[in-house]
N, C-alpha and C positions, 0 to 999 in steps of 0.2 A: 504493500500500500504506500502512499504517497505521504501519508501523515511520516511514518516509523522511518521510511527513507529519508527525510528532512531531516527529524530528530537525529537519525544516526550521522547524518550528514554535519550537522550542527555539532554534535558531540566531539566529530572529528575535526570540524576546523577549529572548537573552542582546544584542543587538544594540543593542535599545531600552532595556534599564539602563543598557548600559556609557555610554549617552551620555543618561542623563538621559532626554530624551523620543521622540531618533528614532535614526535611522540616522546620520553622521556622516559628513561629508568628511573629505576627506585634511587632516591639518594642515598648513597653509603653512610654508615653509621661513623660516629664521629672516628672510631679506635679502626678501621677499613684503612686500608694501605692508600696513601695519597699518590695520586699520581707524580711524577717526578717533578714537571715544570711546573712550579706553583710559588707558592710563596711559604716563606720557611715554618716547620715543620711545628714548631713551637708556637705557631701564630691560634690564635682564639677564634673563634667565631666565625671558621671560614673553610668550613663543611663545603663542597662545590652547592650549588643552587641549582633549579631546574626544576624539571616536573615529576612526577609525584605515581607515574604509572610503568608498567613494567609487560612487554612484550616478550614470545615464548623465542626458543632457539633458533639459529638458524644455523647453515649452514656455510659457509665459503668456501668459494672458490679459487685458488692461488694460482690454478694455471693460465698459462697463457692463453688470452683471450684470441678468438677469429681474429676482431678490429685488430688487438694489439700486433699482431703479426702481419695483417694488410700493413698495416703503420711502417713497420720495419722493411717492404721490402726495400730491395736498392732501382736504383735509377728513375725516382719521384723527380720530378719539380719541386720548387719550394711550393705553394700555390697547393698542388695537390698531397704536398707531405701534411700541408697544415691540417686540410680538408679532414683527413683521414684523424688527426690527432682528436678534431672537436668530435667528429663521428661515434670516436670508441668512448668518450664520454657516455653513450647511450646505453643502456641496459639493466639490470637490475642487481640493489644494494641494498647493504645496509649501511646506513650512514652515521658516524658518532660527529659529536660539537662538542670544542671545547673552547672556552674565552677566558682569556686571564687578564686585566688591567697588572701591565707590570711595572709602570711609572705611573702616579700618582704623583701631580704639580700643583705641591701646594702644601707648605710644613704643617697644619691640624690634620690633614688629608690622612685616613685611615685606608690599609690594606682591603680592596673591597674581595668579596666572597667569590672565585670563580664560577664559569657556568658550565655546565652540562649538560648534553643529552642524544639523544639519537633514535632513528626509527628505521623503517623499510618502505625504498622508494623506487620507484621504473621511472628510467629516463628515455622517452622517445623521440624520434626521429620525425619530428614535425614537418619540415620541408627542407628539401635540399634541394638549390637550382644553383649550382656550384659555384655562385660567389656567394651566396648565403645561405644557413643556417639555422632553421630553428630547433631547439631542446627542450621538451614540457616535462616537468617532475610531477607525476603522482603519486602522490603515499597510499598505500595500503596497510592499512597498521589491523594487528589482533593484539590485544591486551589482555594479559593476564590477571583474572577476576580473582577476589576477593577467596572464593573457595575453590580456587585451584582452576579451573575452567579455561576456557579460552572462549573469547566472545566470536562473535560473526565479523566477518571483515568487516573496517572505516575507511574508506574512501574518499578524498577529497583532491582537489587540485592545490599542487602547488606551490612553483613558479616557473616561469619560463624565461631561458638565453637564447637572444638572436643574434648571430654570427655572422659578419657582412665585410668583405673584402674590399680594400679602398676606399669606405664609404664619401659620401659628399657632404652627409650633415650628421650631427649628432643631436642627440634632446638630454640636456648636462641639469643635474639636481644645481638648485642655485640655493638652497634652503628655506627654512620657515615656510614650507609647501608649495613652494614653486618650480617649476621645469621650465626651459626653454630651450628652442631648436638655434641650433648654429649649423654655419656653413662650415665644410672643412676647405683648406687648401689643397693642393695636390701633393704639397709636402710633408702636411700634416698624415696624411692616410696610406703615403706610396708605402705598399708591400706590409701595410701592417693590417689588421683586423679588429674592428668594434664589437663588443659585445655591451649588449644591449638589457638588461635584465627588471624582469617585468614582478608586478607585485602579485597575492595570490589572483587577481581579480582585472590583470593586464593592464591596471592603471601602473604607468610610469616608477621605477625604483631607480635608477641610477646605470650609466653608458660613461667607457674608457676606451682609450685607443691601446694596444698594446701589439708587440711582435713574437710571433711563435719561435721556438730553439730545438733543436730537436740533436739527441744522441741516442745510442743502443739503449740507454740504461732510463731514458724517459725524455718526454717532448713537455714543456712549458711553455707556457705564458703567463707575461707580465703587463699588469698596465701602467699606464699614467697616474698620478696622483686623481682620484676620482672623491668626490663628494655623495655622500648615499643620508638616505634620514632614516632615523634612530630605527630598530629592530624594535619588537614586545620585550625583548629579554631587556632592554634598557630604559625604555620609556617608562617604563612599569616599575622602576626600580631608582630611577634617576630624574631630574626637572633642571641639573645646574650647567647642562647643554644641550645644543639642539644639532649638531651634525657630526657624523663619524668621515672625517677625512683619511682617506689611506691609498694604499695599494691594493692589488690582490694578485695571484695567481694560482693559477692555474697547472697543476702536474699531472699529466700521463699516463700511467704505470701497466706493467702485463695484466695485474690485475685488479686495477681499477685506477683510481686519480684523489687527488688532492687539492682540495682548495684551502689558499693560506691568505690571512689580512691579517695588516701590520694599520691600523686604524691611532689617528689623535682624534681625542673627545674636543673636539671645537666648538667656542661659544661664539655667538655674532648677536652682531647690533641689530636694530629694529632695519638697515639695508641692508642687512644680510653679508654682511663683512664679520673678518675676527674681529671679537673686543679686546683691543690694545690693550687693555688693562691688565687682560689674563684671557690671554686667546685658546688654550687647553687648559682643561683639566686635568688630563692624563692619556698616556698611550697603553693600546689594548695590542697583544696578538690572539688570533682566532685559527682554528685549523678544525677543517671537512673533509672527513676522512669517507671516502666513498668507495668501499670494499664488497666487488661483486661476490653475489651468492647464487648459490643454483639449488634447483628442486624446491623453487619456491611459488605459490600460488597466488599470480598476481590477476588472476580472472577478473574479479570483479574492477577492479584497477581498467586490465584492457576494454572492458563491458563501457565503462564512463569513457574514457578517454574517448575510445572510438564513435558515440551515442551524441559527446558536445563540443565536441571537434569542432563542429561547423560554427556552432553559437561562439567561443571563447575566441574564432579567428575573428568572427565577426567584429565583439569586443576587442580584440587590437586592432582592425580596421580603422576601426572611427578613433578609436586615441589618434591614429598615423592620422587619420584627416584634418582632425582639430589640431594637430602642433604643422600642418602643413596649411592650413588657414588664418592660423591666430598666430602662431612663432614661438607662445609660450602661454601657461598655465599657472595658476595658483588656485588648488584646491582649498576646500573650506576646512580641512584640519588632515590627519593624519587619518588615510581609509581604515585601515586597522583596529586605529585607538578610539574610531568615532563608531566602526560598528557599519561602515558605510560601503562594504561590498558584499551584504549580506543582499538585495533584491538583486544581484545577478547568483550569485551561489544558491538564492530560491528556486529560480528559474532554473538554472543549468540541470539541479536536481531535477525536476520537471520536465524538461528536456530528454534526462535518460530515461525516467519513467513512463513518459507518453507520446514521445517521438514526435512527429511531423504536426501532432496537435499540437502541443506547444510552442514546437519552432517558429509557427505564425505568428507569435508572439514577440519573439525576436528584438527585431528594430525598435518596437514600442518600449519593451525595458530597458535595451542602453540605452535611448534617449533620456527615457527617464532616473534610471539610475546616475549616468553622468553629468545627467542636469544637478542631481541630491550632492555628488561631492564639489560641484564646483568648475568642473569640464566644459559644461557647455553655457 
């Protein structure tokens, strides 16, 4: 039924805030072995944080993946070595997060608590027209209940990477809820590639320029200093900035990849500039550990993906029209934190349960939904 399928649906995107990107294990008990990179051993109060549920075993796979091995042969192009590197990103994982704030600027400034967590996610192969790119993450999460049990898959979307070679414009976070579209030069984009990364709900998160490297032992990417607005894991926990400026990249591996952020917690003025006064808080490293598994059942995961496929491109459609009409955007708050891409997550659900009915519906909810955050 469509009621149970909401709920469940609902349950699962409340799941995927509360811990930032996925689902969350149990948090270790204080006397639990700390992970190595942390803050020292004697420190109080600084149990890692995250969420509060617990997913059953899985399995991984260490071998060499197909992609990985496409990747590796010899006599590529650069152009098609990259291709191949964002490709084997595709597949199915499980994913752990960890964030540690390791400078704190500012002598009261206390050691803050690191984060945690991780779930199981399919990354697919959205489009590929060989200068671009798209990658859509669905979770599939089972959680382990209360009396041992394992519940019925949670399903939800989400986020997606667009991958675009030489681009000509980008759409750059500027802060305090704003995007806007720039032109690139030809110097700016020769031989490197944009990745473009979208929120659960294909409204706008943050776009870098960076150049793929590639050896036997794994192929990255790096970007540019890029500007992104706060996660749930900080918003929720923090109010004394409003942007994570950093890096990221991007690793490879036979079997699987890595994403890494070296992030400063940056404060800005009412223009959206640092405040000179004390332009950071603190710097954070973050690492995404996305380690494929096998024999796992991502069914109902392919059931949606395949079902709102059509709705969710639609919803990045009209984002790409409105920053190719207006140049730039400022939404009415943070979609996230305001609760404000829950009428297309209605819909989408709707979508997979009753097909072609609902998809007439369509056009009518992004209009109306992007009107609610401020888009149109």
């Amino acid at each position: 039924m469509l009621n149970s399928t909401l709920i469940r649906s609902t349950l699962a995107i409340a799941a995927v805030i509360c811990s930032s990107h996925a689902f969350a294990n149990e948090t270790p008990p204080a006397a639990a072995p700390r992970y190595t990179f942390s803050w020292p051993l004697d420190g109080s109060g600084l149990t890692p944080r995250g969420g509060t549920t617990k997913g059953p075993a899985v399995t991984l796979d260490h071998s060499e993946s197909p992609a990985w091995q496409q990747l590796q042969e010899k006599g590529l192009n650069d152009l098609e070595r990259d291709r191949r590197a964002i490709l084997a990103m595709a597949g199915t994982y499980r994913v752990t997060f960890d964030f540690l704030e390791v400078t704190p600027f500012g002598g009261d400034d206390k050691p803050k608590a690191p984060y945690q967590s991780w779930g199981t996610e399919k990354v697919y192969v959205d489009a590929d027209t060989g200068r671009s790119i798209s990658l859509v993450h669905i979770l599939e999460m089972r959680i382990v209940q209360a009396d041992g049990t394992v519940s019925e898959p949670m399903v939800t979307k989400h986020w997606r990477q667009d991958w675009s070679y030489e681009p000509s414009h980008i759409v750059r976070y500027q802060g305090n809820d704003r995007w806007e579209r720039r032109q690139l030069a030809l110097a700016q984009s020769s031989q490197r590639w944009l990745q473009t990364v979208y929120q659960v709900d294909e409204s706008p998160r943050y776009a870098s320029l960076g150049k793929w490297t590639h050896t036997g032992s794994f192929s990255s990417w790096l970007s540019d200093e890029t500007w992104r607005p706060l996660p749930r894991r900080e918003w929720s926990v923090r109010s004394d900035y409003q942007v994570l400026a950093g890096t990221n990249r991007h690793t490879v591996m036979a079997d699987g990849w890595v994403q890494e952020e070296n992030n400063l917690k940056a404060v800005l003025t009412q223009l959206r500039e640092p405040d000179p006064s004390r332009p950071y808080v603190g710097r954070e490293y973050g690492v995404a550990r996305y380690e494929r598994i096998r024999d796992a059942d991502f069914a109902a995961a392919d059931k949606y993906y395949a079902s709102t496929k059509e709705f969710w491109d639609q919803v990045r459609d009209r984002w790409s029209r409105i920053f190719q009409e207006r140049g730039s955007v400022t939404l009415r708050g943070p979609v996230d934190k305001l609760g404000l891409f829950m009428p297309l997550f209605a819909h989408a659900e709707a979508v997979a349960e009753q097909g072609k009915v609902a998809s007439k519906k369509n056009q009518e909810v992004i209009e109306s939904a992007l009107k609610g955050m401020g888009g149109l």
